[in-house]
N, CA, C and O atoms as CSV, one atom per row, in Angstrom:
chain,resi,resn,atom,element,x,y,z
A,1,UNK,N,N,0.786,-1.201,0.000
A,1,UNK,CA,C,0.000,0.000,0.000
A,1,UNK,C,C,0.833,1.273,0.000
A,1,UNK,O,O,0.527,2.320,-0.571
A,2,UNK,N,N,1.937,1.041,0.723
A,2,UNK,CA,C,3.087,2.332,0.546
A,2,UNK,C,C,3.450,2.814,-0.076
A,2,UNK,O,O,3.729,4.010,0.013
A,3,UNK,N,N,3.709,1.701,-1.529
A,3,UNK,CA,C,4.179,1.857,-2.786
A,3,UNK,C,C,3.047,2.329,-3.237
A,3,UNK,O,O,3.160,3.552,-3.313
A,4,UNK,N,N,1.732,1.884,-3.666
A,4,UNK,CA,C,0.345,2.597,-4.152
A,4,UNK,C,C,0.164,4.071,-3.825
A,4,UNK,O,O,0.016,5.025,-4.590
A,5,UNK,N,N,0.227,4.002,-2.075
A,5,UNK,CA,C,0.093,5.580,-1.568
A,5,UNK,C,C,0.719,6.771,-2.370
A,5,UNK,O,O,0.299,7.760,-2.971
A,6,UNK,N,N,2.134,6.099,-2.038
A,6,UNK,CA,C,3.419,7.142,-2.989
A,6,UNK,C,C,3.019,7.180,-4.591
A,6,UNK,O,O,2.883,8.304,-5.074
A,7,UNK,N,N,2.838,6.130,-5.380
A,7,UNK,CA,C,2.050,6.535,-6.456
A,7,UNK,C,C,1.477,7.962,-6.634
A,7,UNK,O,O,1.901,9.060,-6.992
A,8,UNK,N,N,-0.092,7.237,-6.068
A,8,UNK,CA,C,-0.519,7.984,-6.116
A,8,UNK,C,C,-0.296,9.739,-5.557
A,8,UNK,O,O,-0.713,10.704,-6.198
A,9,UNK,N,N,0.213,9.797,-4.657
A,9,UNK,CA,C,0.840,11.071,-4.026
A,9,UNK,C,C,1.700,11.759,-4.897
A,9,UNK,O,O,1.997,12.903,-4.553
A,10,UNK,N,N,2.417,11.098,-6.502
A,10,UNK,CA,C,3.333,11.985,-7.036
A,10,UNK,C,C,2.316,12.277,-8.139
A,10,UNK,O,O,1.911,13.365,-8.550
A,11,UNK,N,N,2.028,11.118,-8.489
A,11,UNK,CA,C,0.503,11.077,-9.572
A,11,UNK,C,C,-0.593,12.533,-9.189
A,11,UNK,O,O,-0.973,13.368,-10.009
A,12,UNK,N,N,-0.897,12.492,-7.796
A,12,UNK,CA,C,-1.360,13.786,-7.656
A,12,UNK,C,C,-0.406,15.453,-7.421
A,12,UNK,O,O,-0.742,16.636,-7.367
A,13,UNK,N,N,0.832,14.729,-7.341
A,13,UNK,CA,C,1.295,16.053,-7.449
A,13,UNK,C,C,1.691,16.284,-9.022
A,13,UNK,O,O,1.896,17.436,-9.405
A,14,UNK,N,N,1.760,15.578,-9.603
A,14,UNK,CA,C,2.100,15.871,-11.110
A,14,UNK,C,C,0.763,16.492,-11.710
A,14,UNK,O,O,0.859,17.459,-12.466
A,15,UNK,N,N,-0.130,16.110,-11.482
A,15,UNK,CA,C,-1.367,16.561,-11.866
A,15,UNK,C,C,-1.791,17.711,-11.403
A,15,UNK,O,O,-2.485,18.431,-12.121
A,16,UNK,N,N,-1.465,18.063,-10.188
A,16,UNK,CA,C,-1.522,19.464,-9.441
A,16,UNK,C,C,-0.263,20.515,-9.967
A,16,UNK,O,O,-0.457,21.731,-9.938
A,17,UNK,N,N,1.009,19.960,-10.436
A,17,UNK,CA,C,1.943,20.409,-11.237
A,17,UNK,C,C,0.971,20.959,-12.686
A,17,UNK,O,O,0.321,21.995,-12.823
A,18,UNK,N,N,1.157,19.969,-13.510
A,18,UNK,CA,C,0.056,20.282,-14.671
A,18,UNK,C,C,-0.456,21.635,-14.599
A,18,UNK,O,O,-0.127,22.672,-15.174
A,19,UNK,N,N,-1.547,21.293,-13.555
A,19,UNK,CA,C,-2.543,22.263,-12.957
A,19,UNK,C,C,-2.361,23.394,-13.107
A,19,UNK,O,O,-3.102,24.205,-13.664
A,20,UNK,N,N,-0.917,23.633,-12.414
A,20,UNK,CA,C,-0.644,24.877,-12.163
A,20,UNK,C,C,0.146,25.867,-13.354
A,20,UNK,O,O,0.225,27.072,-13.591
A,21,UNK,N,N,0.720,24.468,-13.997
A,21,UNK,CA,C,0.890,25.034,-15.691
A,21,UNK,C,C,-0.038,25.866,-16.485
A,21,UNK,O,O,-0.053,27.017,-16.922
A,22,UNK,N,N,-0.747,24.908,-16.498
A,22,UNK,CA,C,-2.255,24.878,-17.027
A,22,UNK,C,C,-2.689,26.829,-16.662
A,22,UNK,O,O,-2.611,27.880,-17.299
A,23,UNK,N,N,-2.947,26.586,-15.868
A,23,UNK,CA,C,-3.260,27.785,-14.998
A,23,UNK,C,C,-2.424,29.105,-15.848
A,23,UNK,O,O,-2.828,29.961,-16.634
A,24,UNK,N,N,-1.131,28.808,-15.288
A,24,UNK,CA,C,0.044,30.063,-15.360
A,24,UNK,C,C,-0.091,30.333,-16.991
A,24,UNK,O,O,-0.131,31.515,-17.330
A,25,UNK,N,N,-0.169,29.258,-18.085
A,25,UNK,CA,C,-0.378,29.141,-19.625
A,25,UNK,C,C,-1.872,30.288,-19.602
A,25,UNK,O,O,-1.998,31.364,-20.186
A,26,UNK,N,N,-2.608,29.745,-18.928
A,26,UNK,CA,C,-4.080,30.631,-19.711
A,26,UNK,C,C,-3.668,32.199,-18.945
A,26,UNK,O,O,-4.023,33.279,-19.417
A,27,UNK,N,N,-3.126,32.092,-18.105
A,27,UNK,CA,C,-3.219,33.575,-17.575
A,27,UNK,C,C,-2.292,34.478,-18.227
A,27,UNK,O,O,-2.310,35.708,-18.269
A,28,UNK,N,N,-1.163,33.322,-18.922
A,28,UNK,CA,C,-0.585,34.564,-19.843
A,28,UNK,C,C,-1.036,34.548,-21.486
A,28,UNK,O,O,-0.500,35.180,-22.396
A,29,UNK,N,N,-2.227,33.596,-21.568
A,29,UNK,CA,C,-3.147,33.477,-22.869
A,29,UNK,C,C,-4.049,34.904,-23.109
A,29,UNK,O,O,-4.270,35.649,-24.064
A,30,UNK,N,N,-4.561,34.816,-21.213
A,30,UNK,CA,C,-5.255,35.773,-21.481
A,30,UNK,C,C,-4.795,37.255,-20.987
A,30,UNK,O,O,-5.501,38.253,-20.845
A,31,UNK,N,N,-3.355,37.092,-20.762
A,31,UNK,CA,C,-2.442,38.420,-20.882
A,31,UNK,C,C,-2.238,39.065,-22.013
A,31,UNK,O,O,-2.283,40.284,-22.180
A,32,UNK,N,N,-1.952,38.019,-23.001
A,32,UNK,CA,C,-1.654,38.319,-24.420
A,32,UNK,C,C,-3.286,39.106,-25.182
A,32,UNK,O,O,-3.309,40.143,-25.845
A,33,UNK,N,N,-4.416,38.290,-24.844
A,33,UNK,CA,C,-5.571,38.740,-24.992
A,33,UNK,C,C,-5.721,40.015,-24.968
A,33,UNK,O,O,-5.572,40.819,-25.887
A,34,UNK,N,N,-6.017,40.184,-23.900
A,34,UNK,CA,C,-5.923,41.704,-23.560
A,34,UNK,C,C,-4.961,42.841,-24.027
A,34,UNK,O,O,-5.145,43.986,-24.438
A,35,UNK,N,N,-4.080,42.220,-23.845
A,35,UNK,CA,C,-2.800,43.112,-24.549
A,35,UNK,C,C,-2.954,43.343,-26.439
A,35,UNK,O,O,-2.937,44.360,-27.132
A,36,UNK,N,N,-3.057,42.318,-26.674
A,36,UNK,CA,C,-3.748,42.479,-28.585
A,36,UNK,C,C,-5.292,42.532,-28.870
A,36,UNK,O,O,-5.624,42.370,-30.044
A,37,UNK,N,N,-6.495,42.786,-27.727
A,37,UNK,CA,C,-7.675,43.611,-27.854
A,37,UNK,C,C,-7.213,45.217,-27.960
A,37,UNK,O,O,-7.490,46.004,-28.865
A,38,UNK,N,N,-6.400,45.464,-26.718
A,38,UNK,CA,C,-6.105,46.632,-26.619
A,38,UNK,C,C,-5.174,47.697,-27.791
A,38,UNK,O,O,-5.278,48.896,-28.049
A,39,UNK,N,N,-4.202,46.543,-28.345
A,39,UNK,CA,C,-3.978,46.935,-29.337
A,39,UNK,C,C,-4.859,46.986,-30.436
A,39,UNK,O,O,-4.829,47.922,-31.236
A,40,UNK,N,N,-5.384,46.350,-30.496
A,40,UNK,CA,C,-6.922,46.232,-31.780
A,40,UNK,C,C,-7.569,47.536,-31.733
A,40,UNK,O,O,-8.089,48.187,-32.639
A,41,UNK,N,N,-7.441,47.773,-30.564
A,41,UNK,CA,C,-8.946,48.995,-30.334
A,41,UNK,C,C,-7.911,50.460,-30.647
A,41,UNK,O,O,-8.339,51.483,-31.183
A,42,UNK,N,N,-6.945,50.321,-30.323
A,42,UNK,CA,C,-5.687,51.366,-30.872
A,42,UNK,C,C,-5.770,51.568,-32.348
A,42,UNK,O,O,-6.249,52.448,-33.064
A,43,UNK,N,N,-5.132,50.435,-32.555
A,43,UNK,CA,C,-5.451,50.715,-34.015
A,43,UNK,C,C,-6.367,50.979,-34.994
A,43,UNK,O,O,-6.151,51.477,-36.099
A,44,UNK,N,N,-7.746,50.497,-34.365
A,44,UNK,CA,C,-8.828,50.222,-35.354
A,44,UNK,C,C,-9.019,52.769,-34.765
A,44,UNK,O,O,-9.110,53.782,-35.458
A,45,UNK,N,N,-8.966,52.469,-33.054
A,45,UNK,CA,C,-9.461,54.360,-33.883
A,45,UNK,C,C,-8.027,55.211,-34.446
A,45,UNK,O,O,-8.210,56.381,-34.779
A,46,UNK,N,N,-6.955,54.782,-34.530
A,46,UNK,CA,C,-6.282,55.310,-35.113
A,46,UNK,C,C,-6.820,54.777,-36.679
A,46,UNK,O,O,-6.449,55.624,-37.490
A,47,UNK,N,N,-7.169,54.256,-36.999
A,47,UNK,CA,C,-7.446,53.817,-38.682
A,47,UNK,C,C,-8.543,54.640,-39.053
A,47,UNK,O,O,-8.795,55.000,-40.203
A,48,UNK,N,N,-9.445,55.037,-37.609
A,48,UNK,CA,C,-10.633,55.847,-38.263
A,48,UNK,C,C,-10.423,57.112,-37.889
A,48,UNK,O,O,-11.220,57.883,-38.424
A,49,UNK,N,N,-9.522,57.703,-37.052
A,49,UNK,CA,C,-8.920,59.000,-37.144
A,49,UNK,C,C,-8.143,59.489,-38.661
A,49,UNK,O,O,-8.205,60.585,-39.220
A,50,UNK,N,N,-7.551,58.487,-38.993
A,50,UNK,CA,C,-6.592,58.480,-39.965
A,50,UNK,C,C,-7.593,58.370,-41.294
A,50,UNK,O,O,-7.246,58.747,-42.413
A,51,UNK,N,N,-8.553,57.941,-41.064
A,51,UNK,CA,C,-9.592,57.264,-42.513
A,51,UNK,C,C,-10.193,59.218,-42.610
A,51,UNK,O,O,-9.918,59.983,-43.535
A,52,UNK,N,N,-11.043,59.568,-41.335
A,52,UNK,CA,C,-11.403,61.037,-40.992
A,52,UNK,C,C,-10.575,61.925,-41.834
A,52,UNK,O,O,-10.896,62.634,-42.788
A,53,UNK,N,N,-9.513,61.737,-41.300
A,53,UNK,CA,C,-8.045,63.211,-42.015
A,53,UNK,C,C,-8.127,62.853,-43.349
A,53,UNK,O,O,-8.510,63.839,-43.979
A,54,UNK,N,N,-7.886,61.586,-44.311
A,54,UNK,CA,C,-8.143,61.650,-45.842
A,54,UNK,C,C,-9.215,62.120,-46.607
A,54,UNK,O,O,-9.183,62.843,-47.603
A,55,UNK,N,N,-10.600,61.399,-45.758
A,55,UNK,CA,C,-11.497,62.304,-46.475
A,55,UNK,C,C,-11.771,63.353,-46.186
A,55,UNK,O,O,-12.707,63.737,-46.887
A,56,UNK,N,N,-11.364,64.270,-45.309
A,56,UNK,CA,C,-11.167,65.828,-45.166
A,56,UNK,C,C,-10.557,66.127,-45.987
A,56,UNK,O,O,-11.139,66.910,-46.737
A,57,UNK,N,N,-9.033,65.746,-46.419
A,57,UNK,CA,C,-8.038,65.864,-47.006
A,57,UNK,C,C,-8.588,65.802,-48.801
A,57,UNK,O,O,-8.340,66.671,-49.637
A,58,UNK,N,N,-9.285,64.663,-49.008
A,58,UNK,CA,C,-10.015,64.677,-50.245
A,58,UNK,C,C,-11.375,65.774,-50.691
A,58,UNK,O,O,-11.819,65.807,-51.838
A,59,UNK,N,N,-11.804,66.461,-49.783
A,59,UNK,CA,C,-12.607,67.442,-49.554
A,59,UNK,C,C,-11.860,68.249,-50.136
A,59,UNK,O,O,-12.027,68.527,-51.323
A,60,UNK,N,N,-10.876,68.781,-49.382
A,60,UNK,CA,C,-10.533,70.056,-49.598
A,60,UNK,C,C,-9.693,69.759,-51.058
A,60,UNK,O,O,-9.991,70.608,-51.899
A,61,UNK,N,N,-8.879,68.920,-51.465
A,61,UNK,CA,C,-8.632,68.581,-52.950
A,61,UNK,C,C,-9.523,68.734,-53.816
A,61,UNK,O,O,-9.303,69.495,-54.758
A,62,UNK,N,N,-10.854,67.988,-53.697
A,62,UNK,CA,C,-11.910,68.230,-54.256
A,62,UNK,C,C,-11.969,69.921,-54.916
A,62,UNK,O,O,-11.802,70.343,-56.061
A,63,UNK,N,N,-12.257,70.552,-53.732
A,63,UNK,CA,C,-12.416,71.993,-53.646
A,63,UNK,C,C,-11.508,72.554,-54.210
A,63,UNK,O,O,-11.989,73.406,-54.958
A,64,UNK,N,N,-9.981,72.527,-54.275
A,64,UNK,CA,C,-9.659,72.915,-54.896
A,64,UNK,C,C,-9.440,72.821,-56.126
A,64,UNK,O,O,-9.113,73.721,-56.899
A,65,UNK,N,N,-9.679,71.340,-56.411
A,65,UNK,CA,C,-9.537,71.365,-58.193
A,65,UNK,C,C,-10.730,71.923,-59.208
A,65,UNK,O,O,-10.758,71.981,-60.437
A,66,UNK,N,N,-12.026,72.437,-57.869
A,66,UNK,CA,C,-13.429,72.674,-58.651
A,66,UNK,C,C,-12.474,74.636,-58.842
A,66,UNK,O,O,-12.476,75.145,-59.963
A,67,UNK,N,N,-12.002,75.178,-57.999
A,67,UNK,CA,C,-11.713,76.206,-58.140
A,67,UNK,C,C,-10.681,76.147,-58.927
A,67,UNK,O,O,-10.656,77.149,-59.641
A,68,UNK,N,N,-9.866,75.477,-59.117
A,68,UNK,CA,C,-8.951,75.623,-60.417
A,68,UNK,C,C,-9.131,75.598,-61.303
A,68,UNK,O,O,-8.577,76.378,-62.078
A,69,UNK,N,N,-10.170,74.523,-61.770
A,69,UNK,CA,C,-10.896,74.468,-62.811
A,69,UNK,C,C,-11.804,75.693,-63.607
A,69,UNK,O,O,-11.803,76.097,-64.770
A,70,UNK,N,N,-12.701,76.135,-62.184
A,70,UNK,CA,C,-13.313,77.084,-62.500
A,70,UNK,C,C,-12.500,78.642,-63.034
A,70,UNK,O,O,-13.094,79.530,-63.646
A,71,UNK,N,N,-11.043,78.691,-62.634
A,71,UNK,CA,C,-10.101,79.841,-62.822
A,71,UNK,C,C,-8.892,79.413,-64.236
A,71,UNK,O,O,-8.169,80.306,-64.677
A,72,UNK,N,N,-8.852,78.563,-64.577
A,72,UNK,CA,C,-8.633,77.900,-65.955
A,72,UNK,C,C,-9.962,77.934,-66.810
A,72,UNK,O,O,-9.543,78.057,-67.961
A,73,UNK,N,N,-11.195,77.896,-66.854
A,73,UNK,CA,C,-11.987,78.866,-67.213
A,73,UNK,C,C,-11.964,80.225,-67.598
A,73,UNK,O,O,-11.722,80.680,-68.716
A,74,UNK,N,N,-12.207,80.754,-66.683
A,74,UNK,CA,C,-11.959,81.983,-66.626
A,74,UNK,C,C,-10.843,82.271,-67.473
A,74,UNK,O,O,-11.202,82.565,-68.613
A,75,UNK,N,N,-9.450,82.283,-67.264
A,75,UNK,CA,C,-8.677,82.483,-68.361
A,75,UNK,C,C,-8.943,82.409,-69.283
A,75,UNK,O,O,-9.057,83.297,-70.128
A,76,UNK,N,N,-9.191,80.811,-69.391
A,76,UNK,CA,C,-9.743,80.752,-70.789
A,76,UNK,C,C,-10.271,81.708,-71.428
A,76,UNK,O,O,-9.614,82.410,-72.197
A,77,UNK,N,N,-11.989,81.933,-71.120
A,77,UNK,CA,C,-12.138,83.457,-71.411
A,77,UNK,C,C,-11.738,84.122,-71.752
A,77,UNK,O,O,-11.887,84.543,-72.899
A,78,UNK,N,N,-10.623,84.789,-70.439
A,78,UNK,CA,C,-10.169,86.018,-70.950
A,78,UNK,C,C,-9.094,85.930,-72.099
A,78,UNK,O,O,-9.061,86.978,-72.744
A,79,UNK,N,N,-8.203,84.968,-72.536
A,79,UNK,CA,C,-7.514,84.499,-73.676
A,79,UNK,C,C,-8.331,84.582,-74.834
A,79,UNK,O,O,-7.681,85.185,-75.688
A,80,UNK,N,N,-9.617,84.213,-75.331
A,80,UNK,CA,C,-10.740,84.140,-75.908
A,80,UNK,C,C,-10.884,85.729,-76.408
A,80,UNK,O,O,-10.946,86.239,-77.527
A,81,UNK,N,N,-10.905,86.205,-75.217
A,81,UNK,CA,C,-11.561,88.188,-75.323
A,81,UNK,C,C,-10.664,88.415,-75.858
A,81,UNK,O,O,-10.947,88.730,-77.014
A,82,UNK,N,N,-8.941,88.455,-75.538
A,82,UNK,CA,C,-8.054,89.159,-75.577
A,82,UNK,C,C,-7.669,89.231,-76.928
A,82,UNK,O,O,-7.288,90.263,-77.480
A,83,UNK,N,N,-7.788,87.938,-77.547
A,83,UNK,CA,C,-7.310,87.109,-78.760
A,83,UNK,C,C,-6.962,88.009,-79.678
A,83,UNK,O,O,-5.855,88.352,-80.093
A,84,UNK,N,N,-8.695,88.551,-80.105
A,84,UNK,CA,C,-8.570,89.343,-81.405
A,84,UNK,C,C,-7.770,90.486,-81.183
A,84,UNK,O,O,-6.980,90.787,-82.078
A,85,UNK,N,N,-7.831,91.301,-79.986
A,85,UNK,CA,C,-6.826,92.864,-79.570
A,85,UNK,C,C,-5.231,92.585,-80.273
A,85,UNK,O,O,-4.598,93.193,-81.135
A,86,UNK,N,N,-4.945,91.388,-79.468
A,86,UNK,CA,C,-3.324,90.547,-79.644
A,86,UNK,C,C,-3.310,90.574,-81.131
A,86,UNK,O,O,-2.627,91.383,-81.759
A,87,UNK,N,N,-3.985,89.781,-81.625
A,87,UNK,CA,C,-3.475,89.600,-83.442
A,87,UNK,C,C,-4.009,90.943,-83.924
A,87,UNK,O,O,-4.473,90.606,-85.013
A,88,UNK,N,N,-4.236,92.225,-83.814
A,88,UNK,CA,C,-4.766,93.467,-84.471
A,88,UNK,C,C,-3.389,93.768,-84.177
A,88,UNK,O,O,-2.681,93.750,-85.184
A,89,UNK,N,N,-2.701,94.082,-82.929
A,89,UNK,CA,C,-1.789,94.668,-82.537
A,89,UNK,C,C,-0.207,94.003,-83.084
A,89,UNK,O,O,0.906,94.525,-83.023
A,90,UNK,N,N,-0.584,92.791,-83.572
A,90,UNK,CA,C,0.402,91.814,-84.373
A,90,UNK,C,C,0.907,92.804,-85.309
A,90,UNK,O,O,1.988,93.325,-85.581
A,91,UNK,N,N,-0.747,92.876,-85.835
A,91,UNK,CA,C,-0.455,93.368,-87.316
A,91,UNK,C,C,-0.291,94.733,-87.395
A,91,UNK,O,O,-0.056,95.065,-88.557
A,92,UNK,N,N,-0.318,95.543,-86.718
A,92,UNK,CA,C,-0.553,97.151,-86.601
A,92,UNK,C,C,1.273,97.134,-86.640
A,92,UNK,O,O,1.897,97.809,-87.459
A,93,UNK,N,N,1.888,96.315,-85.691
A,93,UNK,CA,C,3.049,96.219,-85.384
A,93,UNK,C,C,4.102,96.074,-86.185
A,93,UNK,O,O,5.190,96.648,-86.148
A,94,UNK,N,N,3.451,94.770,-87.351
A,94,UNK,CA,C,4.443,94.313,-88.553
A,94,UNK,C,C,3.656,95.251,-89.701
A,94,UNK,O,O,3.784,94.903,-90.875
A,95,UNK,N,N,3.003,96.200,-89.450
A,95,UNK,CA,C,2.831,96.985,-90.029
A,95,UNK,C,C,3.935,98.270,-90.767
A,95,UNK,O,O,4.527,98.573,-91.803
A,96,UNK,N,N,3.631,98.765,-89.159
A,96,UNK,CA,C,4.672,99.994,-88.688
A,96,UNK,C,C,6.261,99.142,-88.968
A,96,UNK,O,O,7.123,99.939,-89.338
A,97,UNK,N,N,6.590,98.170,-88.889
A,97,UNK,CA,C,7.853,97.463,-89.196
A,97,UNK,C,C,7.895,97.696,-90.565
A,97,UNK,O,O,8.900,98.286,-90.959
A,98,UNK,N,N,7.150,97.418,-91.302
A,98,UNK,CA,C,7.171,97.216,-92.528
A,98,UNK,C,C,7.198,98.779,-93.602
A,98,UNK,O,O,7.441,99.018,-94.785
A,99,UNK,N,N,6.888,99.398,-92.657
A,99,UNK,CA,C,6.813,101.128,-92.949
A,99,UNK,C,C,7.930,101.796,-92.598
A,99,UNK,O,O,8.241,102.768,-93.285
A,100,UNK,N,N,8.718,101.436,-91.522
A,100,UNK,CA,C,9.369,102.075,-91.013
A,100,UNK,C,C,10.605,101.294,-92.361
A,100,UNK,O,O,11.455,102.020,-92.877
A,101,UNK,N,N,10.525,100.276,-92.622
A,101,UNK,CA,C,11.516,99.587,-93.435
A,101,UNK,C,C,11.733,100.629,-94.329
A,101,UNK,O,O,12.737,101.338,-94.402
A,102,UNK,N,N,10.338,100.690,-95.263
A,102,UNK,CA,C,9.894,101.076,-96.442
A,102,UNK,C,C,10.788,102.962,-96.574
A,102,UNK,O,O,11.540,103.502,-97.386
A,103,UNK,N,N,10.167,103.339,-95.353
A,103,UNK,CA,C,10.859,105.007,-95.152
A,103,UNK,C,C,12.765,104.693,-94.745
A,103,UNK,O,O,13.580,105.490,-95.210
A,104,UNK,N,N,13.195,103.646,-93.984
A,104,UNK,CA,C,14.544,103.958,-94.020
A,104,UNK,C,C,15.080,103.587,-95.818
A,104,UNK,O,O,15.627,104.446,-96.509
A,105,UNK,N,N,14.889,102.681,-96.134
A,105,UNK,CA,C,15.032,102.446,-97.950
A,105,UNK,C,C,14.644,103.412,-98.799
A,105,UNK,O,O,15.405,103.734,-99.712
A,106,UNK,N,N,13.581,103.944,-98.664
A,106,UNK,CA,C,13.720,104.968,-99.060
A,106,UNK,C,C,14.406,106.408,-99.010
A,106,UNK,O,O,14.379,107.221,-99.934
A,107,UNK,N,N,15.116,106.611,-97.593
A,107,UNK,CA,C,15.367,107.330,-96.839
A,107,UNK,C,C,17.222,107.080,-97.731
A,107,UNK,O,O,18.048,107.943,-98.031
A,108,UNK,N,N,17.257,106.069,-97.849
A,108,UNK,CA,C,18.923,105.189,-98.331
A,108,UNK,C,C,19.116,105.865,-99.721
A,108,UNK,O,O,20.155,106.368,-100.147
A,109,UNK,N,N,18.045,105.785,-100.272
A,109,UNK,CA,C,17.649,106.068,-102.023
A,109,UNK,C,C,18.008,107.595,-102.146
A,109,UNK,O,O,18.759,108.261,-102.859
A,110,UNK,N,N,17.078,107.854,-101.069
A,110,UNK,CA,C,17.366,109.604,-101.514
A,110,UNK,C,C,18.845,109.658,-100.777
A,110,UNK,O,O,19.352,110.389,-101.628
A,111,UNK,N,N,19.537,109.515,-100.172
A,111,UNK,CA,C,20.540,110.117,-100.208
A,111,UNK,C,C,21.714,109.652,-101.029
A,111,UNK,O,O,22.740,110.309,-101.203
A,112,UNK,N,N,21.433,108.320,-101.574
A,112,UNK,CA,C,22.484,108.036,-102.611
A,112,UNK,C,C,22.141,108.474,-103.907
A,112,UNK,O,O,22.919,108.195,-104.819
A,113,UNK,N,N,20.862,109.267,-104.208
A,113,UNK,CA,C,20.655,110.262,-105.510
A,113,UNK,C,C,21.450,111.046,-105.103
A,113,UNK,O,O,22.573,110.927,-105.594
A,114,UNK,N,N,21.224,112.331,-103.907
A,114,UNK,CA,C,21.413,113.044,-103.559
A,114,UNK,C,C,23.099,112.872,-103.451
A,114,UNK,O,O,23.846,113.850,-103.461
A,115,UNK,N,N,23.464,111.799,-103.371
A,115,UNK,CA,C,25.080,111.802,-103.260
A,115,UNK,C,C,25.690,112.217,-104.507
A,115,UNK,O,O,26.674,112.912,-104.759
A,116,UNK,N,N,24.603,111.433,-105.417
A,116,UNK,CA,C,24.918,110.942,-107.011
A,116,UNK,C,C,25.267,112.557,-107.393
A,116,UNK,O,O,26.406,112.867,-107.741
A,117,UNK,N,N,24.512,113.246,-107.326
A,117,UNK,CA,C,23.721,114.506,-107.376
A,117,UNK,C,C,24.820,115.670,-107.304
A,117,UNK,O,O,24.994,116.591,-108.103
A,118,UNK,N,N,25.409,115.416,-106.299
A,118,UNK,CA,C,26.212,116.317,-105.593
A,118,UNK,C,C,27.762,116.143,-106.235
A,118,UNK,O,O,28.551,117.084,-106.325
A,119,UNK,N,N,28.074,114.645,-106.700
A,119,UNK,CA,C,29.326,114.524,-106.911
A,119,UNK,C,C,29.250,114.384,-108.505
A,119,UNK,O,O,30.328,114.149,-109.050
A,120,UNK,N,N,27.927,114.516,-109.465
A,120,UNK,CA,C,27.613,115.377,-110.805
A,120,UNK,C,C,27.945,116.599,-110.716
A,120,UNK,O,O,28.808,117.026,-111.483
A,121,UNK,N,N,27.378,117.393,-109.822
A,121,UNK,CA,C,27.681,119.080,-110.084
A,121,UNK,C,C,28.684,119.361,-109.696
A,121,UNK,O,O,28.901,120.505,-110.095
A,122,UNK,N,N,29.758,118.891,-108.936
A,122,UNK,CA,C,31.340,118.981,-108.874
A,122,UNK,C,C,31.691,118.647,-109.842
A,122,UNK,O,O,32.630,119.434,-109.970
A,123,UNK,N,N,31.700,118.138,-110.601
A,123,UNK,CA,C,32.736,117.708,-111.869
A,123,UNK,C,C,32.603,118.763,-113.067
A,123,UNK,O,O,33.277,118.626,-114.088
């Protein structure tokens, strides 16, 4: 029976060993638990803080490309208005170029008569 007793006596302490494994395992199962809920819940409102700031962020992009748009317009326009002034003033321009040519060539002419002219009545 001594031998049985002792058996059983390590038999129950191995099992009470176990036990206490057992035990110490779930409590740091449910250490870890807690510790990666808590991280979960971190992250998930940082993801919806962070989700918040883009579509603000896409708002105001939004907004501004409706106003860029709308001011690339506008230019437009005014490129449109301006257009015809610009090519009048082209031509008013290569006008006067073309006049001013016309009077220095001519301007060349008369004085190489006038040279001609001058170095006839000397002789």
């Amino acid at each position: 029976m001594i031998h049985d007793a002792a058996a059983l006596r390590a038999e129950a302490e191995r099992i009470q060993a176990e036990r206490q494994t057992a035990h110490a395992e779930a409590e740091r199962s449910r250490t870890e638990v807690d510790k990666l809920s808590a991280e979960l819940t971190t992250l998930r409102a940082r993801s919806q803080s962070e989700l918040a700031e883009l579509r603000q962020r896409a708002l105001e992009l939004d907004k501004r490309a409706a106003e860029a748009e709308s001011s690339r317009a506008a230019f437009g326009a005014e490129v449109d208005r301006l257009r015809p002034e610009l090519e009048s003033r082209r031509r008013s321009e290569a006008e006067l170029r073309s006049r001013e040519t016309a009077r220095e060539e001519a301007e060349r002419k008369a004085a190489t008569e006038a040279g001609s002219c001058a170095s006839v009545s000397t002789r």
